[in-house]
C-alpha positions in Angstrom: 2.2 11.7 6.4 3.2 8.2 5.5 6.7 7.8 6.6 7.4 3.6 5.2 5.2 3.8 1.7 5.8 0.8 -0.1 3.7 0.5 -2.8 1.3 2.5 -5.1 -2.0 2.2 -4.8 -4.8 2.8 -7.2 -8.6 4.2 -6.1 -11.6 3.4 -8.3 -14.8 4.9 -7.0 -18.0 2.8 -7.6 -21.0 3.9 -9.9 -24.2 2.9 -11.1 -24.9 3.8 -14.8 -28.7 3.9 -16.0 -27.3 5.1 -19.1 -26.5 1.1 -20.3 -28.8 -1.3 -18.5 -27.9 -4.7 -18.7 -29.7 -7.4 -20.1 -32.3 -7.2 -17.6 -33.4 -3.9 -17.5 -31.2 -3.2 -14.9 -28.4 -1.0 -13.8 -24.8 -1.5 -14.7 -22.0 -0.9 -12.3 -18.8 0.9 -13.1 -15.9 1.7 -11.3 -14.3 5.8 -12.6 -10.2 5.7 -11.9 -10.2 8.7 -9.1 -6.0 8.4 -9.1 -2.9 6.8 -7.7 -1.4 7.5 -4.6 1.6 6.2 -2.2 1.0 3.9 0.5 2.0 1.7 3.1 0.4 -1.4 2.5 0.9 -4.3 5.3 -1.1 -7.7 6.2 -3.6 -7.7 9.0 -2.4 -9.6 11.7 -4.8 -12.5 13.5 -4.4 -10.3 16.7 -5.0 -6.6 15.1 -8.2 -8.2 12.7 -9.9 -9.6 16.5 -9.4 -6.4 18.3 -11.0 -4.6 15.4 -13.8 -7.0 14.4 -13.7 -10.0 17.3 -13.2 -12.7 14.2 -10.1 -13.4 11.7 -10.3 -11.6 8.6 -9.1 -13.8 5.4 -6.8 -11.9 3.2 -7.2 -8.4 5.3 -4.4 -5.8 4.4 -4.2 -2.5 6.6 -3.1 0.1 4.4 -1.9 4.0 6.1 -2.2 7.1 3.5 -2.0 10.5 3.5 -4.5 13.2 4.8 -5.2 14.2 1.4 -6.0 11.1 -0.5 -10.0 11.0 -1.3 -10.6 7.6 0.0 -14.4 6.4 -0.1 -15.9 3.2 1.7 -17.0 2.5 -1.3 -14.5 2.7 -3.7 -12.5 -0.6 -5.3 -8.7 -0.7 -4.7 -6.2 -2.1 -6.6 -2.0 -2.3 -6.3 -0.2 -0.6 -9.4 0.5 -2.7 -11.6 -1.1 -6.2 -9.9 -4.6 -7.6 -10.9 -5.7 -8.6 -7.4 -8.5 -5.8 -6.4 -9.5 -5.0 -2.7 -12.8 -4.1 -1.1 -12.5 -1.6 1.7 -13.7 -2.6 5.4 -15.6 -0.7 7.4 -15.0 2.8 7.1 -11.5 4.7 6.6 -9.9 6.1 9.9 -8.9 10.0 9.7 -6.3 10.0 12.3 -5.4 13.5 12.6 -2.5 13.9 15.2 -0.1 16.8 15.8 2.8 14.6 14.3 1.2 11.4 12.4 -1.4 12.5 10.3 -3.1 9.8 7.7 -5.5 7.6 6.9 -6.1 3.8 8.2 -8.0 1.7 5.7 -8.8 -1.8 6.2 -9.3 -3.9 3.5 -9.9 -7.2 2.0 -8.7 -9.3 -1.0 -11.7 -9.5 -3.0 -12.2 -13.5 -4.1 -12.7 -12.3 -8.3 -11.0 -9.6 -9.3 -13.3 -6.6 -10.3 -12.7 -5.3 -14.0 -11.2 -1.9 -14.1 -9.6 -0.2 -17.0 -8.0 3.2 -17.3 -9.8 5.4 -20.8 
């Protein structure tokens, strides 16, 4: 349960489509829109991002959702409404507890904004 959710946050789950190779013969990524859900969405601090990596992290959000959210590693997140996209870091934290349950996802501020439209 995410008791301060301040923004809304949209998931985009990474595939490769052999359907429409590029002009190379090769494959073409595409990101499918998986859904929106509520989050709390904070900076990393210098301190938390060299406890959990031993470096500074650029642009590193933390973000705490639900249990229930389908959050990949390799998915593409975006802020409703905002272009700036976000790569997720490492792998997202189930943290199942008798009173906090969610999810801890670190992530970072990509440096060009992946294209991702809703059909």
């Amino acid at each position: 349960m995410v008791f301060f959710s301040n923004e809304k946050l949209e998931l985009w789950e990474y595939h490769e489509n052999s359907d429409k190779p590029n002009f190379f013969g090769e494959t073409t990524s595409e990101y499918e829109y998986v859904g929106t859900y509520t989050c709390d969405f904070q900076p990393l601090s210098q301190k938390d991002s060299y406890q959990e990596f031993g470096k500074t992290l650029e642009d590193a959000y933390k973000i705490y959702l639900d249990l229930n959210v389908p959050i990949t590693d390799t998915m593409i997140l975006r802020l409703e409404g905002k272009p700036e996209t976000y790569s997720v870091t490492g792998t997202p934290i189930h943290n199942n507890h008798n009173i906090l349950n969610h999810i801890k996802v670190i992530v970072q501020k990509q440096r060009q904004p992946a294209k991702l439209e809703k059909e």
